[in-house]
C-alpha positions as CSV (number, residue, x, y, z in Angstrom):
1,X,155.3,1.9,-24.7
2,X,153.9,5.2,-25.9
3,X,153.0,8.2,-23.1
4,X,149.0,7.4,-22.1
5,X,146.9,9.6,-24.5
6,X,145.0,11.7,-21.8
7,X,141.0,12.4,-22.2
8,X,138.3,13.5,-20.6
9,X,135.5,10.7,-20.5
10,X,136.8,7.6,-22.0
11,X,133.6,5.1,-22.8
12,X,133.8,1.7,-23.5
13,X,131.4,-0.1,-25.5
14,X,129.6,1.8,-28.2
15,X,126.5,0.4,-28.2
16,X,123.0,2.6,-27.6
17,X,123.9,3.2,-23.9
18,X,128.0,4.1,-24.6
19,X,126.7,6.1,-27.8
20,X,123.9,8.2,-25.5
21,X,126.7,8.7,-22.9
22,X,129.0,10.4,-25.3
23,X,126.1,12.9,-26.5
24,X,124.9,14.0,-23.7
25,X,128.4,14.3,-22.3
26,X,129.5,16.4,-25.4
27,X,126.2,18.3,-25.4
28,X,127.0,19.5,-21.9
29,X,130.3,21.1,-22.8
30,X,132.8,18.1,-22.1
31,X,135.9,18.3,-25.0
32,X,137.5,15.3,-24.9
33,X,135.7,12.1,-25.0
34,X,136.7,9.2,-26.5
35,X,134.3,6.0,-27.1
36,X,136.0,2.7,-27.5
37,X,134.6,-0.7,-29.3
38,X,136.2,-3.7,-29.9
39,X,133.8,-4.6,-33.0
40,X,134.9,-3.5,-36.5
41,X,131.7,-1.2,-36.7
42,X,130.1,0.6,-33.7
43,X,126.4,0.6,-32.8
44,X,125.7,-2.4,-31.0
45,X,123.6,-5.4,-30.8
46,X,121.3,-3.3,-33.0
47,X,123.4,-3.9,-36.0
48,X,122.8,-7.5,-35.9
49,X,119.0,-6.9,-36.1
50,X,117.8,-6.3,-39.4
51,X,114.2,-5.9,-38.5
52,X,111.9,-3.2,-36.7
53,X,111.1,-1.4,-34.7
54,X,113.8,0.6,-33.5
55,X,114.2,4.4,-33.0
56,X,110.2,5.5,-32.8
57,X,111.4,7.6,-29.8
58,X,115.0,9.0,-30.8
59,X,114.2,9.5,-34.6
60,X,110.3,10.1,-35.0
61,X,110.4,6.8,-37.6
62,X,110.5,3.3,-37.5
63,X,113.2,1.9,-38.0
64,X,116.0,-1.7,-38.6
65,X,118.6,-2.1,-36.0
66,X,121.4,-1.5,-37.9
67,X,119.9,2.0,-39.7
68,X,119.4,2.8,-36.3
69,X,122.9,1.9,-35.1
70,X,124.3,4.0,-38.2
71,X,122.1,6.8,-36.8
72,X,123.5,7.0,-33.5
73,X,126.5,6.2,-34.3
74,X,126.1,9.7,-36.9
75,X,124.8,11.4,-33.9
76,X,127.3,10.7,-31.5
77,X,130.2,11.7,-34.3
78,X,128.0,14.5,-35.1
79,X,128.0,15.6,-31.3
80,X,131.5,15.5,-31.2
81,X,132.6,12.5,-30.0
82,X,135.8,10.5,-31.3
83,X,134.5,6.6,-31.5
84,X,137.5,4.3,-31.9
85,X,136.6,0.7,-33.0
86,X,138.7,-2.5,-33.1
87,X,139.6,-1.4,-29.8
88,X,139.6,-3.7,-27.2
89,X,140.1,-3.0,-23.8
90,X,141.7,-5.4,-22.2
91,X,141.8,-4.5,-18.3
92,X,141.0,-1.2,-16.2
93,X,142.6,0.3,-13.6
94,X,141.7,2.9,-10.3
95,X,141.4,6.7,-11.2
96,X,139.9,5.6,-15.0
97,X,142.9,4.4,-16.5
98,X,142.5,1.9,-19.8
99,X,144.9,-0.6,-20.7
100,X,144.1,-1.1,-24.3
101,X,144.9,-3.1,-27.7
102,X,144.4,-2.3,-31.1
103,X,145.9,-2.4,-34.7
104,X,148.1,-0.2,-33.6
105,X,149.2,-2.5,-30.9
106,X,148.7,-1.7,-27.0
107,X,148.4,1.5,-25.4
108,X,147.4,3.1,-22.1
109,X,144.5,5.8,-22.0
110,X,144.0,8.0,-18.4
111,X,140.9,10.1,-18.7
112,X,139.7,12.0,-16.0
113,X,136.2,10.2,-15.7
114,X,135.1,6.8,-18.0
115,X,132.2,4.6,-18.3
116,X,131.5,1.0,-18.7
117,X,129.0,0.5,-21.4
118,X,129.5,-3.0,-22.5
119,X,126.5,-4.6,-22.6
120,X,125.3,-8.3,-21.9
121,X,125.7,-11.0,-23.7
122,X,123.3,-14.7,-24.0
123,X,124.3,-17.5,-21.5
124,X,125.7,-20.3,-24.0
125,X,124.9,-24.4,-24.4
126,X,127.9,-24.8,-21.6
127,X,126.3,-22.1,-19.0
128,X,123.0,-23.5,-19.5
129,X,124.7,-27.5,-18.7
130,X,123.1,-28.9,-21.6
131,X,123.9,-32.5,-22.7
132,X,124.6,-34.6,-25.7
133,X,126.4,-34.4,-29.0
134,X,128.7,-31.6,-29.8
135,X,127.2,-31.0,-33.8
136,X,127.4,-28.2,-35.6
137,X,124.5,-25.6,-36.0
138,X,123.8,-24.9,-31.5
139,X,123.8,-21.2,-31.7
140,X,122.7,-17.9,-29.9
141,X,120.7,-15.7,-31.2
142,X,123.7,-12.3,-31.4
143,X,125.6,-15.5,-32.9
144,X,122.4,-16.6,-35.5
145,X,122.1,-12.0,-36.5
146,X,125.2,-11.7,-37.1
147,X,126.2,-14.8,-39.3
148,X,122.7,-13.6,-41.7
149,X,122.9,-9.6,-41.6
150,X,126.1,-9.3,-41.1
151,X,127.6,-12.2,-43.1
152,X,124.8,-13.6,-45.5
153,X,125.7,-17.1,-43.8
154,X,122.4,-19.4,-43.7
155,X,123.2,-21.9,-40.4
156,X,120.5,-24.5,-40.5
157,X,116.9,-24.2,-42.3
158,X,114.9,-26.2,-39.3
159,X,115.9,-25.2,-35.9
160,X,114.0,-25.3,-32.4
161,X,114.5,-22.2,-30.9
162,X,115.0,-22.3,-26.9
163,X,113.2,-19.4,-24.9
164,X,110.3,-16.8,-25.3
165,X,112.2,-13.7,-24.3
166,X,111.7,-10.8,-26.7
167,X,114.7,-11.8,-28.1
168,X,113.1,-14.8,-28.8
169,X,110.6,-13.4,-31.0
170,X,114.1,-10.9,-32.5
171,X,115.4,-13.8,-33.7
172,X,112.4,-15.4,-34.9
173,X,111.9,-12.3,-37.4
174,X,116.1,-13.3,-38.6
175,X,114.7,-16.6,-39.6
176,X,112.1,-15.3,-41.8
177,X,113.7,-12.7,-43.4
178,X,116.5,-15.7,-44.1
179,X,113.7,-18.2,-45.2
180,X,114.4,-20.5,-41.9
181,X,111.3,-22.1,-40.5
182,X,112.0,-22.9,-36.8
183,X,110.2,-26.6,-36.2
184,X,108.9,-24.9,-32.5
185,X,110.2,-22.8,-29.7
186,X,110.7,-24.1,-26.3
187,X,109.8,-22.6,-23.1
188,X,110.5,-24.2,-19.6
189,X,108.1,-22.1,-17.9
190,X,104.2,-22.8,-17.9
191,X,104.7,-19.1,-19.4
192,X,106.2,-16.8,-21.4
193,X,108.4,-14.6,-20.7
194,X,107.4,-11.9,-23.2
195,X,103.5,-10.6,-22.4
196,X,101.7,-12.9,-24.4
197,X,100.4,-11.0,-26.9
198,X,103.9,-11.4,-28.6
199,X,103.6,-15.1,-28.8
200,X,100.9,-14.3,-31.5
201,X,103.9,-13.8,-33.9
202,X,105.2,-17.4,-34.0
203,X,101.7,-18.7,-34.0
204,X,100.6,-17.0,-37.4
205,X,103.4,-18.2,-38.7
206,X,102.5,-21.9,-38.0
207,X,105.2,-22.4,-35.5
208,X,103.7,-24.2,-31.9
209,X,105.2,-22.7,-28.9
210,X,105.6,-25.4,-25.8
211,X,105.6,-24.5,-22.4
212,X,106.6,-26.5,-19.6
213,X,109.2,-28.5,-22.1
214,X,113.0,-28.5,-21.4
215,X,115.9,-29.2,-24.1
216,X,117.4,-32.2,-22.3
217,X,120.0,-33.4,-25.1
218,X,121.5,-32.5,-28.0
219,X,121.8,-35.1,-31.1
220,X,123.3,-35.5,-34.1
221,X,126.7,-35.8,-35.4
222,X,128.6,-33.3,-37.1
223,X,125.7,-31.3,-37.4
224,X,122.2,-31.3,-35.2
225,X,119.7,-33.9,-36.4
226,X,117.2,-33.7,-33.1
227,X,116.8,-32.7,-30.0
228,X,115.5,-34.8,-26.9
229,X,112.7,-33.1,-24.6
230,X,110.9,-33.2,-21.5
231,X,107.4,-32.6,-21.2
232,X,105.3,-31.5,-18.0
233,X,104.3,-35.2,-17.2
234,X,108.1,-36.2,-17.2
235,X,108.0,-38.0,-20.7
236,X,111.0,-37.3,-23.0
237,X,110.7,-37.7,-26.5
238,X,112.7,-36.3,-29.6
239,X,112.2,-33.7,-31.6
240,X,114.0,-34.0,-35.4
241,X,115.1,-30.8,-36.6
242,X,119.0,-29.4,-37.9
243,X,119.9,-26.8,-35.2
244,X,118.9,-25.5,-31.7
245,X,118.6,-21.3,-31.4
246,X,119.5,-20.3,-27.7
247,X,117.8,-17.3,-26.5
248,X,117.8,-15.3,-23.8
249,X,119.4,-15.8,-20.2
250,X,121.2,-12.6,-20.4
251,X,124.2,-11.9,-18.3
252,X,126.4,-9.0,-18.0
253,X,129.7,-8.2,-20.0
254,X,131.2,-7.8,-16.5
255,X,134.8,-9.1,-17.2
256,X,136.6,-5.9,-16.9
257,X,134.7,-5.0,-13.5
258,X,135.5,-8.1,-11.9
259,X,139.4,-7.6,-13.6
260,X,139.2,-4.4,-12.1
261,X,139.0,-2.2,-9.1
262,X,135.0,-1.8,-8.9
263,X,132.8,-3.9,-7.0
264,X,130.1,-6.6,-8.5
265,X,126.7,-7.1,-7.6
266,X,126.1,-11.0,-7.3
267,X,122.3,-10.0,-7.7
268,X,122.2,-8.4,-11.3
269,X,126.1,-9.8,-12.1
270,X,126.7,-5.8,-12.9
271,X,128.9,-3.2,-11.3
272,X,127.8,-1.6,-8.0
273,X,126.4,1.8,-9.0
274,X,124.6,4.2,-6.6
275,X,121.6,6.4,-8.9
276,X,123.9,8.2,-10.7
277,X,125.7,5.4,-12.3
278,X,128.6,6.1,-10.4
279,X,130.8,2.4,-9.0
280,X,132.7,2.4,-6.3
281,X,135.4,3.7,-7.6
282,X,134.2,7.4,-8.2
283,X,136.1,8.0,-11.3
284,X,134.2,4.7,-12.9
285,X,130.3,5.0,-14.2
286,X,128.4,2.2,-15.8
287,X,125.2,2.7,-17.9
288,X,122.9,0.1,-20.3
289,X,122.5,-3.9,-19.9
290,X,125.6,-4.1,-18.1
291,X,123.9,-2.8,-14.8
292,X,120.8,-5.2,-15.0
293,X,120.1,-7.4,-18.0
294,X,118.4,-6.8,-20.2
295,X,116.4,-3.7,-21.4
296,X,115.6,-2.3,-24.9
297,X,118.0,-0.7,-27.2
298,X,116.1,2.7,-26.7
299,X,115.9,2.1,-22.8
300,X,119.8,1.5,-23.0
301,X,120.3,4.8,-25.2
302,X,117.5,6.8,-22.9
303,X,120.0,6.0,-19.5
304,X,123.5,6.4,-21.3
305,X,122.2,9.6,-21.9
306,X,121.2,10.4,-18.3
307,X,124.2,8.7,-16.8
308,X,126.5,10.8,-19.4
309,X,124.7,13.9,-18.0
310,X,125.6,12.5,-14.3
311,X,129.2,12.5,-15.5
312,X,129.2,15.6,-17.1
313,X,128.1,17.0,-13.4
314,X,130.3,15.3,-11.9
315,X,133.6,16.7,-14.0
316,X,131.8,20.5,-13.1
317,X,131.4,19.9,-9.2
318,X,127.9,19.6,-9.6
319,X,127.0,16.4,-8.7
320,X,127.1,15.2,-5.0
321,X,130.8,13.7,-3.8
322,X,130.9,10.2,-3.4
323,X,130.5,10.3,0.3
324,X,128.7,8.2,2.6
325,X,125.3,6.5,1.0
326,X,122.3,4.6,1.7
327,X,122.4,0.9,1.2
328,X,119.5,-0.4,-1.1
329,X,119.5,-3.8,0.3
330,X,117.1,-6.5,-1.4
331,X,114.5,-9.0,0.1
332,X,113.4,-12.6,-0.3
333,X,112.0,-12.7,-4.0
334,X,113.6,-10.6,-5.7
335,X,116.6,-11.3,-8.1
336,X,118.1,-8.1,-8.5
337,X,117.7,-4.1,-7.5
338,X,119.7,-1.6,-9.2
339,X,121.0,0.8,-7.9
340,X,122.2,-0.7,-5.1
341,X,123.5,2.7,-3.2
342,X,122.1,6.0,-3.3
343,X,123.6,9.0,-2.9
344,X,121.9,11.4,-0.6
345,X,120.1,14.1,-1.0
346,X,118.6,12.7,-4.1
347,X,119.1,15.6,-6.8
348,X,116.9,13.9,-9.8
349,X,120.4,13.5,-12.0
350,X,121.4,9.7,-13.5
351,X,118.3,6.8,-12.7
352,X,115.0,8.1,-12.0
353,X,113.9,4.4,-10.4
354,X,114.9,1.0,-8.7
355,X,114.9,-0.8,-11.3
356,X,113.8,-4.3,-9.8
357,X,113.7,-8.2,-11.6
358,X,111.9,-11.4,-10.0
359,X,113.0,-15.0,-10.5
360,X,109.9,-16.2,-10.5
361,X,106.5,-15.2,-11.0
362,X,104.8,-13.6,-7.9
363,X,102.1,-11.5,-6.8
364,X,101.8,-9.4,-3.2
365,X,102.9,-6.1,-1.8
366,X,106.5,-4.6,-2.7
367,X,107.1,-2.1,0.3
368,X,110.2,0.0,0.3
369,X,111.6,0.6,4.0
370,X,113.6,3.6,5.1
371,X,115.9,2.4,8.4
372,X,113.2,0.6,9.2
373,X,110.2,3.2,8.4
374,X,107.6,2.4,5.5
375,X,108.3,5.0,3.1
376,X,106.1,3.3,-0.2
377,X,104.1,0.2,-0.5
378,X,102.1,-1.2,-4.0
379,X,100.1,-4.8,-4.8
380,X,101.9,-5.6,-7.7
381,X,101.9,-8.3,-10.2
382,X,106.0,-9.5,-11.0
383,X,107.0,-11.4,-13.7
384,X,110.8,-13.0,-14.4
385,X,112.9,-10.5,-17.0
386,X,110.1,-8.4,-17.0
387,X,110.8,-4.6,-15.7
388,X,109.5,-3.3,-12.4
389,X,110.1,0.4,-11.2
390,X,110.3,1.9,-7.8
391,X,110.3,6.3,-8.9
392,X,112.9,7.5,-6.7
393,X,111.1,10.8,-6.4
394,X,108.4,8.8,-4.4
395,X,110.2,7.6,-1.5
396,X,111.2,11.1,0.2
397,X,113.5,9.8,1.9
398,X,115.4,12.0,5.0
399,X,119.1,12.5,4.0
400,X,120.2,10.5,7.2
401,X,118.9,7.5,5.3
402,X,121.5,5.0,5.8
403,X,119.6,1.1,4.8
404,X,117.1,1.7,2.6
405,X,115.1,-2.6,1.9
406,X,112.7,-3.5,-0.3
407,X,110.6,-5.9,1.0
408,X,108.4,-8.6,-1.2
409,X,105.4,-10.1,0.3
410,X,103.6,-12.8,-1.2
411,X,100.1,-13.3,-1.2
412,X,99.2,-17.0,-0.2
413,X,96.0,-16.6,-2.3
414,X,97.1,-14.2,-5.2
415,X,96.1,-15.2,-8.4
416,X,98.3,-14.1,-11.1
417,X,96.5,-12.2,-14.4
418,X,97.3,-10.8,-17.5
419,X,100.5,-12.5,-18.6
């Protein structure tokens, strides 16, 4: 094998948050850095969207996913950034070395920092333990984008789309623009997931949206012919259409973590990061969906940037050593808290907030607790893959913190408002 080609930052995934990394590390003087993508084309989940709105915040304009992904992708190149695609990365080592494959054949890559940028990905039929027929036409939605923008494939003309995530309503604007008229969309919950307003969309288009009805089979043989369902009174009953849409039920693109030297978070799936982004191996960051799914494109591009910045500090001595940190340790209630350690004294570089997800719909008092001391309380309204922030500049907290909990208490009586 070939001497390892030796970098500075070596990022893998160029997607928004790998692509925001990469400019605001070449921005802030770093030489070398080297973005990596397995895809053919780089930009992202993005590319597979071929609606709007994207970019309002980056570019001033409205804009399609993949004219935004060309833009950041032109950015990024602009900035001075090398980003390398069919390049898969096929395991990671301590100190931020890359063991990676490509039409070249494989090669090893040591850079003196890198960053895992690689995303989520939808939970599939098997994940979510759905039964039945095997047909053709059971598809997620990155799966349903990137058969119509990418390959002008038409799957099915009649599906039932599963979920009321904002991807939901994403892939709801790919069947139009294709001529598919879903026959309904789903929804377990006696809610949805995105605020409601959003569920106006499918309903002036004619499509009903059910809540409190689970997909229980699958029918149809070789491709989907109907669906069976359950109902909130227990009744199933089937549902004809030609294909089922899986949305949502994000999980992270965690593979080469868990391959790999850095520790997991079995709350958000993700890599353990303290605020700067920063994994228990010091020379490993993390930005975008991977940390917590799932966020917007622009959200993902916004803290790529900041955690780029971070590493940029870090390569200059500027950024706090990866000594001893508090523990952010979460309470009954709540799925997930990112980050999960933070480096002390707080110096307002990488994440600006816990970044906090629910399960399941609650309302009470979120208190955050310093070794034991109230530091910040707030009544708060939480809603499942809905975002709730905790601004790090609020807590104060003494640089002997050493457990730092956040605490969710229900209210017996609360009522829950404004879904």
């Amino acid at each position: 094998m070939a001497e390892a080609e030796a970098v500075d930052v070596a990022i893998v995934g160029a997607g928004p948050a790998g692509l925001g990394a990469a400019i605001a590390l070449r921005r802030q003087g770093v030489a070398r850095v080297l973005v990596l993508e397995r895809e053919a084309k780089a930009g992202g989940v993005p590319r597979h969207c071929g609606h709007p709105p994207f970019g309002l915040r980056e570019f001033g304009r409205i804009l399609t996913g993949p004219a935004y992904a060309r833009r950041l992708v032109e950015r990024a190149q602009a900035a001075g950034a090398a980003v390398r695609c069919g390049s898969s990365v096929v395991a990671i080592g301590p100190g931020a070395r890359l063991s990676v494959t490509g039409p070249e054949g494989p090669a090893e890559i040591v850079a003196r920092r890198a960053v895992l940028a690689t995303g989520v990905r939808e939970s599939s039929r098997h994940a979510r333990l759905i039964s039945g027929d095997r047909p053709i036409g059971v598809l997620t939605t990155g799966t349903l984008q990137a058969m119509v923008h990418l390959h002008g494939l038409i799957p099915f003309a009649r599906p039932v789309i599963v979920g009321t995530e904002l991807v939901a309503l994403s892939s709801l604007m790919t069947c139009r623009k294709a001529g598919i008229r879903p026959v309904a969309m789903l929804e377990a919950a006696s809610h949805p997931t995105a605020r409601a307003p959003f569920l106006l969309y499918p309903r002036l288009l004619g499509i009903p949206v059910y809540y409190d009805m689970s997909l229980v089979e699958i029918r149809g043989q070789p491709r989907v012919e109907a669906v069976s369902v359950r109902g909130p009174d227990g009744a199933e009953r089937a549902l004809a259409c030609d294909g089922v849409l899986l949305t949502g039920r994000f999980v992270p693109e965690a593979t080469l973590a868990r391959m790999g030297p850095l520790e997991v978070d079995p709350g958000s799936g993700g890599p353990v990061v303290d605020q700067h982004g920063r994994c228990s191996d010091p020379a490993w960051f993390a930005a975008g969906n991977l940390l917590r799914p799932v966020e917007t494109a622009g959200w993902s591009f916004r803290e790529g940037m900041r955690i780029g910045g971070a590493v940029a500090a870090d390569l200059t001595g500027r950024l706090r050593s990866n000594g001893p940190c508090a523990q952010v340790r979460r309470g009954a209630g709540l799925k997930l808290v990112v980050p999960q350690r933070l480096a002390l004294p707080m110096d307002g570089q990488g994440l600006d907030s816990l970044q906090l997800r629910v399960a399941e719909p609650v309302a009470g008092e979120l208190r955050v607790l310093a070794d034991g001391r109230l530091v910040w309380r707030r009544r708060v309204q939480l809603w499942p893959e809905r975002r709730a922030l905790v601004p790090l500049t609020d807590l104060r907290l003494p640089d002997t913190t050493r457990m730092v909990e956040i605490d969710l208490t229900q209210s017996p009586k609360a009522v829950l408002a404004g879904i």
